[in-house]
C-alpha positions as CSV (number, residue, x, y, z in Angstrom):
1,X,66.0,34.9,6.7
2,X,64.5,38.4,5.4
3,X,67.3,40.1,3.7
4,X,65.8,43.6,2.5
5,X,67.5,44.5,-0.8
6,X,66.4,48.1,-0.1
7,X,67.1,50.6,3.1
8,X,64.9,53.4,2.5
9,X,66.1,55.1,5.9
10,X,69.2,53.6,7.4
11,X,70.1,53.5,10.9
12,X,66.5,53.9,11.6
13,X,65.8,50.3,12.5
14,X,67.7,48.1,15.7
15,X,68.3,44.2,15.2
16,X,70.4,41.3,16.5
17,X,73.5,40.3,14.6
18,X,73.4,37.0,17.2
19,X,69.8,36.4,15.7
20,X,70.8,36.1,12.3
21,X,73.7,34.0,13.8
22,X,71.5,31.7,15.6
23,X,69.4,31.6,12.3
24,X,72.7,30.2,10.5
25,X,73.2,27.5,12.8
26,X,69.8,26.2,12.7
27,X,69.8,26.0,9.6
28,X,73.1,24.4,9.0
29,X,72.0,21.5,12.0
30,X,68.6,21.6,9.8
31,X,70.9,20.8,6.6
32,X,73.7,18.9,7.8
33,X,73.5,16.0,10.0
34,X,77.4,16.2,10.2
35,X,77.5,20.0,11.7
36,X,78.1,19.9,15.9
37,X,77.9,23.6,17.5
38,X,80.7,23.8,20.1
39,X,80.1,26.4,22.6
40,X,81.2,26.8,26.3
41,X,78.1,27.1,28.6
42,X,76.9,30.9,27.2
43,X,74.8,29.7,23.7
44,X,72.0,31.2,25.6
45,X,73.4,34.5,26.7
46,X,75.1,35.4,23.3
47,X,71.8,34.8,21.9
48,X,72.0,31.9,19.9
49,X,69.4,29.8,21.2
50,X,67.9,29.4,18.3
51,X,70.1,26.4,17.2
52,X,68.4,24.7,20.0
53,X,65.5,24.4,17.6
54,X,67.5,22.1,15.6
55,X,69.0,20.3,18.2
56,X,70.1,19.5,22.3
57,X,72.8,19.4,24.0
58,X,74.8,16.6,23.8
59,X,73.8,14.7,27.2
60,X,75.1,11.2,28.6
61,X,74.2,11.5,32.2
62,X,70.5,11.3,33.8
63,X,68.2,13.5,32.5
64,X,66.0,15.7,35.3
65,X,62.3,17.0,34.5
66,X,63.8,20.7,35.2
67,X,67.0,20.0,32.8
68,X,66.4,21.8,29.1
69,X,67.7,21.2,25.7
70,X,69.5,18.0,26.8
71,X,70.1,14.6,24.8
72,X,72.0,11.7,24.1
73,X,72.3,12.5,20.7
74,X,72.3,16.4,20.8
75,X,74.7,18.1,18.2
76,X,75.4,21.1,20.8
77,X,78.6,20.2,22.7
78,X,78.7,22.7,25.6
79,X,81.8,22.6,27.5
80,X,83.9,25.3,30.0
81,X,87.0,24.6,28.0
82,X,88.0,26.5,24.5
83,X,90.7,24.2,24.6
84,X,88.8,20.8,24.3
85,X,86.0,22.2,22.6
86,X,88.6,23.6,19.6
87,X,90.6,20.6,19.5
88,X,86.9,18.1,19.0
89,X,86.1,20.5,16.6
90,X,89.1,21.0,14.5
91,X,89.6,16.7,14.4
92,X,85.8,16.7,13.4
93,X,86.9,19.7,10.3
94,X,89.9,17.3,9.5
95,X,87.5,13.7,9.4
96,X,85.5,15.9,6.4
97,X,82.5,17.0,8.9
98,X,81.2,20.6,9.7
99,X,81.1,22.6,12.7
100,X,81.3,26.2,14.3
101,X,82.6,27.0,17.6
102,X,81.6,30.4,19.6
103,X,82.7,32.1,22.3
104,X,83.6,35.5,24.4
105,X,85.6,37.4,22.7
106,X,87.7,38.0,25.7
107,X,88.4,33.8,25.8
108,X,88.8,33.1,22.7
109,X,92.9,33.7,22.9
110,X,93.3,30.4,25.1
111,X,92.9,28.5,22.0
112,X,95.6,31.1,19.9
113,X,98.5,28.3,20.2
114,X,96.0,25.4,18.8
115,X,94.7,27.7,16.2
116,X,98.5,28.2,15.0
117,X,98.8,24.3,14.4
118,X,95.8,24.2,12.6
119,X,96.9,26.9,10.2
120,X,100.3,25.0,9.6
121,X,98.6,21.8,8.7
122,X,96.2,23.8,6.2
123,X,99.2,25.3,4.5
124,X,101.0,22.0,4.5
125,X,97.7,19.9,2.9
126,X,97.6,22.7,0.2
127,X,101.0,21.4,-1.2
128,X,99.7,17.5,-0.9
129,X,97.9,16.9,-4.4
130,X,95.3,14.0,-3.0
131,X,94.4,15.8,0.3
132,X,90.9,16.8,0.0
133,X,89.2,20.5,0.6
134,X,88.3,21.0,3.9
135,X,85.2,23.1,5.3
136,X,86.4,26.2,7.1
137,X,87.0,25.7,10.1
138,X,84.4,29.1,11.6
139,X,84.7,31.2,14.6
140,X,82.1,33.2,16.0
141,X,83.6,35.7,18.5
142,X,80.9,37.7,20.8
143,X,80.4,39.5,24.0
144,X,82.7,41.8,22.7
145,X,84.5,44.0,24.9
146,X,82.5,47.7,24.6
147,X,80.2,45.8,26.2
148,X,81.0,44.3,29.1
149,X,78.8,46.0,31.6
150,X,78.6,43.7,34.3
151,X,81.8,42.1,33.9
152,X,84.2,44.8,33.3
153,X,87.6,44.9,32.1
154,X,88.3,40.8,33.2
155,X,85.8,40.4,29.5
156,X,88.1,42.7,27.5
157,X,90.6,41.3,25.1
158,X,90.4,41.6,21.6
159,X,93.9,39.9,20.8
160,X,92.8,36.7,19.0
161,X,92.3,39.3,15.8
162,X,95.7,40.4,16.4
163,X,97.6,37.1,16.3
164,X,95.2,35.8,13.1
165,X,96.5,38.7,11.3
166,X,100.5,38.5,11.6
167,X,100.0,35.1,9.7
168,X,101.8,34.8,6.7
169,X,100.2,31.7,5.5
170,X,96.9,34.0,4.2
171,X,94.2,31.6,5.2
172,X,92.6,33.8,7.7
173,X,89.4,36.0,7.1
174,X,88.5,38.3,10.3
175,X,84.9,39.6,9.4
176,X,83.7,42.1,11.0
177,X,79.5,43.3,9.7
178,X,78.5,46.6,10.1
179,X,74.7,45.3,11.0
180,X,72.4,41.7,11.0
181,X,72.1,42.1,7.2
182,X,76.2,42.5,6.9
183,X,75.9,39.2,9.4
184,X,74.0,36.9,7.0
185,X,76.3,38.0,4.1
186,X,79.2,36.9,6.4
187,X,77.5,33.3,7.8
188,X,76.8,33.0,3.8
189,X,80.3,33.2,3.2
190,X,82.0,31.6,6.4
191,X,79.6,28.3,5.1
192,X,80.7,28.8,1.7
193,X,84.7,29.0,2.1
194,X,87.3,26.1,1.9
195,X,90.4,25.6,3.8
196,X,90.3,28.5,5.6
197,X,90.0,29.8,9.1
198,X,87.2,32.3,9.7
199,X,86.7,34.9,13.0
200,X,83.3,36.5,12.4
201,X,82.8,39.2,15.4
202,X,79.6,40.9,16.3
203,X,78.2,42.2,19.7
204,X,75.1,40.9,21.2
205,X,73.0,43.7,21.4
206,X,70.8,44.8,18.7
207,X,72.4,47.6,16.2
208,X,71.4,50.0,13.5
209,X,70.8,48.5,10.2
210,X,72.9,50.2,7.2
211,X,73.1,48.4,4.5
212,X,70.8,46.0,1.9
213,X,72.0,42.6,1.4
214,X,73.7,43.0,-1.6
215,X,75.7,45.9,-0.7
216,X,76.7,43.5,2.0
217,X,77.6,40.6,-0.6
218,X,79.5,43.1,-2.8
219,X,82.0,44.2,0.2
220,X,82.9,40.8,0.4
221,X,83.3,40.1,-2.8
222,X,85.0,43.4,-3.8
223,X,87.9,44.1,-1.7
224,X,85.9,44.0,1.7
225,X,85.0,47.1,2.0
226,X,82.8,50.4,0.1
227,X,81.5,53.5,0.4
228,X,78.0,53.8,2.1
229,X,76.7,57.1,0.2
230,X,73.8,57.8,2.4
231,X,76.1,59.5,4.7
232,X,79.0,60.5,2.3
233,X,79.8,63.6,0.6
234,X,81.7,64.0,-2.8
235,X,85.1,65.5,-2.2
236,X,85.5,65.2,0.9
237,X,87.4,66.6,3.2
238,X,88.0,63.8,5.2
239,X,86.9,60.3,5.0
240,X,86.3,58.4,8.1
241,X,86.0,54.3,8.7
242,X,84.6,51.7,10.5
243,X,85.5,48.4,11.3
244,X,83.3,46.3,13.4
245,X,79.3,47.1,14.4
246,X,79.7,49.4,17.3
247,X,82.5,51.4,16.0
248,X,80.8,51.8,12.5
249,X,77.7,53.2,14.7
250,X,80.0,55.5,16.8
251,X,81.9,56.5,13.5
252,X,78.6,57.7,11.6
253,X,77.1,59.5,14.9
254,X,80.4,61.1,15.2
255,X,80.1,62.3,11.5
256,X,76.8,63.3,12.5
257,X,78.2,65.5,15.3
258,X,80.8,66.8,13.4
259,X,78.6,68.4,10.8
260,X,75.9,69.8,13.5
261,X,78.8,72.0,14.7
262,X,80.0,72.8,11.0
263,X,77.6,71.6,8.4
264,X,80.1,72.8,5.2
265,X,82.0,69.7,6.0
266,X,82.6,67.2,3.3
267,X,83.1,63.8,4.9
268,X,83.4,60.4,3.6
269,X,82.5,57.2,5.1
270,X,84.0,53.9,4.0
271,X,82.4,50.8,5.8
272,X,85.4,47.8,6.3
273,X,83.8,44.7,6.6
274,X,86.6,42.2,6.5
275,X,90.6,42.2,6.9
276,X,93.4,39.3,5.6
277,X,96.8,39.0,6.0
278,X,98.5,42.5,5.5
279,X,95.0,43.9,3.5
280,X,91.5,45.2,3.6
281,X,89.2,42.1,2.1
282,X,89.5,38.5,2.4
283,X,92.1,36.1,1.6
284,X,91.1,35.7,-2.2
285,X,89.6,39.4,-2.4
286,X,91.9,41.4,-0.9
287,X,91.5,45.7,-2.0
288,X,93.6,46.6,-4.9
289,X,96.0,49.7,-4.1
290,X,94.2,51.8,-6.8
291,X,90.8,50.9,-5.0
292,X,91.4,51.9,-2.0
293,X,92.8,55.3,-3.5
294,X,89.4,56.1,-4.7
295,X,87.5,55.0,-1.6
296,X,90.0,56.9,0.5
297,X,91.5,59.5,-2.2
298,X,95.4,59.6,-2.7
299,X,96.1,62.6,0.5
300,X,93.4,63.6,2.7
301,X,93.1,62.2,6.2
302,X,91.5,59.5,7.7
303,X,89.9,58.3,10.8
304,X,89.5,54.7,11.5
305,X,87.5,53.6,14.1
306,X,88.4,49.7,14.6
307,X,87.0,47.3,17.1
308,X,90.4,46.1,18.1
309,X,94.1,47.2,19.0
310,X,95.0,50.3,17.1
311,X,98.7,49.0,15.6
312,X,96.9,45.9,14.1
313,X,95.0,48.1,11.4
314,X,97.8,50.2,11.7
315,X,100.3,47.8,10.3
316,X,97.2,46.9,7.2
317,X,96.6,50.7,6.2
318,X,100.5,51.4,6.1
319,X,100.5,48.7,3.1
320,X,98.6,51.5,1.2
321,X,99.3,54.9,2.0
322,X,101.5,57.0,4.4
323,X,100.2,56.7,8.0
324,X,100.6,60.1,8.4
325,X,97.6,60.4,7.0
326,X,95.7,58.0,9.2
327,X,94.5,58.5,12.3
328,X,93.6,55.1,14.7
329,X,90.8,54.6,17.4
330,X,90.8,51.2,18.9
331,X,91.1,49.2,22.0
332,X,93.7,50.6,24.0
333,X,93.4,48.5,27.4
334,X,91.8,50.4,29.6
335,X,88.4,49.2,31.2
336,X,86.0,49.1,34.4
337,X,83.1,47.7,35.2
338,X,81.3,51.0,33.8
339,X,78.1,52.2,31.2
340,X,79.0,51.1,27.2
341,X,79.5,54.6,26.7
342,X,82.3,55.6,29.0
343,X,83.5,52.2,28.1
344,X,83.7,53.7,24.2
345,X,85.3,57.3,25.6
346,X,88.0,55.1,28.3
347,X,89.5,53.8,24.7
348,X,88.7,57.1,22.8
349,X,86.5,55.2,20.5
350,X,83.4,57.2,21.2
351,X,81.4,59.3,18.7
352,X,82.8,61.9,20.8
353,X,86.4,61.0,19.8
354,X,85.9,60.9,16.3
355,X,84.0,63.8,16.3
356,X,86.4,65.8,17.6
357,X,88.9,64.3,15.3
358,X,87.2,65.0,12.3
359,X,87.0,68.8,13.8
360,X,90.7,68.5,14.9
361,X,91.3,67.4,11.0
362,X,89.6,69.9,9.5
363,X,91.5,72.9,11.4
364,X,88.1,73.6,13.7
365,X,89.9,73.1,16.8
366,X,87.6,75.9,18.8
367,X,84.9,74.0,18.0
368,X,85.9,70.5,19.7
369,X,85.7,71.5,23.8
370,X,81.9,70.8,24.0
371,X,82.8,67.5,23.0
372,X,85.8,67.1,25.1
373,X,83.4,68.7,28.2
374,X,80.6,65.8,27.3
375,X,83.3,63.1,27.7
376,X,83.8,63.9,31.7
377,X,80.5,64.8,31.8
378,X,78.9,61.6,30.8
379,X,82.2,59.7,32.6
380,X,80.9,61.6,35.7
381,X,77.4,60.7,35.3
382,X,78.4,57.1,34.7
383,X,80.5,57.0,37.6
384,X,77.9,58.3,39.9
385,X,74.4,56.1,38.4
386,X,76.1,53.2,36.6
387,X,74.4,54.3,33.7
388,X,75.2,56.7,30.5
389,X,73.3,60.1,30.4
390,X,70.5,60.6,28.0
């Protein structure tokens, strides 16, 4: 995998989070004979095919000349049911074997219940002295629900991050890169990481690149999160967030906006790359109070923009500062079968929203309408072509 450990211009460049995905699990079916892939029957369509390098499809029936990628001893276990497929693949974590599971975002919540036992039996082994260390058992959550194009609000259900986050026990890490380099830091770790449950989610389609690979490492190593300085100014005068690949590429256009209409604005950006139990960071990294006061500063506002329901990160950033302060974009239920755009605008997640936010914020209220007129404009155009306006 080419991890640059330089960006000389980023956001210049589009690639595939699910390609550097597909990348890990080749190379872990390359490395282990012991890792299975579970996946309903979409490996293909989230773009993960690559694993198919390393191995079939687990196959015990005939095998046709037109059939593809199919074998009696294939280590890709395709089934239409989250529920068996979690349940093979937490026994397999539990025998001391390796695995990772993937599916749509908007599915993965059938297995919430079975992911609930499996984080009462971690906490319980912890307090046995001769249980062993067991892999994490890793999530990969995709076909995320900004874009669901075809499919439409049916696909749209980020909940699964909700329910991983209320749970006391602390042995839950929801990732969430920024780009494909931020998506190999996070494989790195999810392969890494003992006793724990990961969710990594990432859209599909390709995305800006930000960040080098050891800025990436040092989020989640650090607190999970940083300040990406090619698009921050000292002082600021607000400091705006992201939290998951499309809404840390609608947060920095919005900034981008924002300081077309009024370039004396001081803005901040802070990139969030993973969230624990009641915190920013992971479950052993987890972002010190005094951290996050000089990421965020101690009183001016903020704008999150977070790829799931807006009380969840709600409920994390009132652990550090009055929430007063903090204003929340996220998923707020409402979707159609409509362009990724108006999709974004429909949950007021759009670079639109945040730009007028940051406006709003910063007391330039008369300068927010042409942003407010390009959100039913382009909900107009959608509705009329299927597509969003150029």
């Amino acid at each position: 995998m080419n991890l640059p450990s330089k960006i000389d211009q980023p956001g210049s460049e589009l690639h595939s989070l699910a390609t550097v995905f597909g990348e890990g699990l080749y190379d872990e079916m390359k490395k282990h004979e012991d890792f299975y892939f579970f996946s309903p029957d979409e490996t293909t369509s989230n773009k993960l095919a690559h694993v198919f390098d390393a191995s079939d499809r687990a196959w015990a029936r005939e095998i046709k000349g037109w059939d593809l990628h199919l074998a009696p001893n294939g280590r890709v276990i395709e089934m239409l049911s989250e529920n068996v497929l979690f349940g093979v693949l937490a026994g397999h974590i539990l025998s001391g074997g390796r695995g990772t599971m993937t599916s749509y975002e908007s599915f993965l919540p059938i297995i919430s219940s079975q992911l609930d036992q499996h984080l009462k039996f971690l906490k319980q082994s912890k307090e046995i002295h001769w249980r062993p260390r067991y892999q994490a058992l890793n999530i990969l959550s995709t076909s995320c629900w900004q874009r669901q194009d075809h499919n439409g609000y049916t696909h749209q259900n980020p909940a699964l991050v909700s329910n991983l986050l209320l749970k006391p026990s602390n042995l839950v890490n929801c990732l969430f890169p920024c780009d494909d380099v931020a998506a190999a830091a996070a494989w790195e770790f999810m392969t890494q990481t003992k006793d724990v449950v990961n969710i990594t989610t990432f859209n599909k389609i390709p995305e800006p690149r930000w960040i080098d690979i050891n800025h990436a490492r040092f989020q989640l190593t650090n607190g999970g999160a940083s300040i990406f300085q090619f698009c921050s100014d000292d002082n600021p005068d607000v400091v705006v967030t992201g939290i998951g690949d499309i809404p840390t590429n609608e947060a920095i256009e919005g900034i981008k906006l924002a300081k077309q209409v009024i370039p004396e604005l001081r803005i901040r950006y802070v990139g969030i790359a993973a969230l624990s139990y009641g915190a920013i960071g992971t479950t052993e990294n987890k972002l010190k109070h005094h951290d996050f006061n000089d990421y965020f500063t101690d009183n001016k506002p903020i704008i999150v923009n977070f790829h799931g329901y807006s009380e969840t990160i709600r409920a994390i950033f009132s652990h550090y500062t009055s929430v007063s302060r903090v204003d929340i974009h996220g998923y707020e239920d409402q979707g159609s079968t409509t362009s990724p755009l108006d999709e974004l605008c429909r949950n007021s997640c759009s670079r639109y929203d945040i730009a007028i936010n940051i406006l709003e914020r910063t007391g330039h209220y008369d300068a927010t309408q042409q942003f407010k007129d390009r959100i039913v404009g382009d909900a107009h155009y959608a509705a009329l072509y299927g597509v969003d306006a150029k």
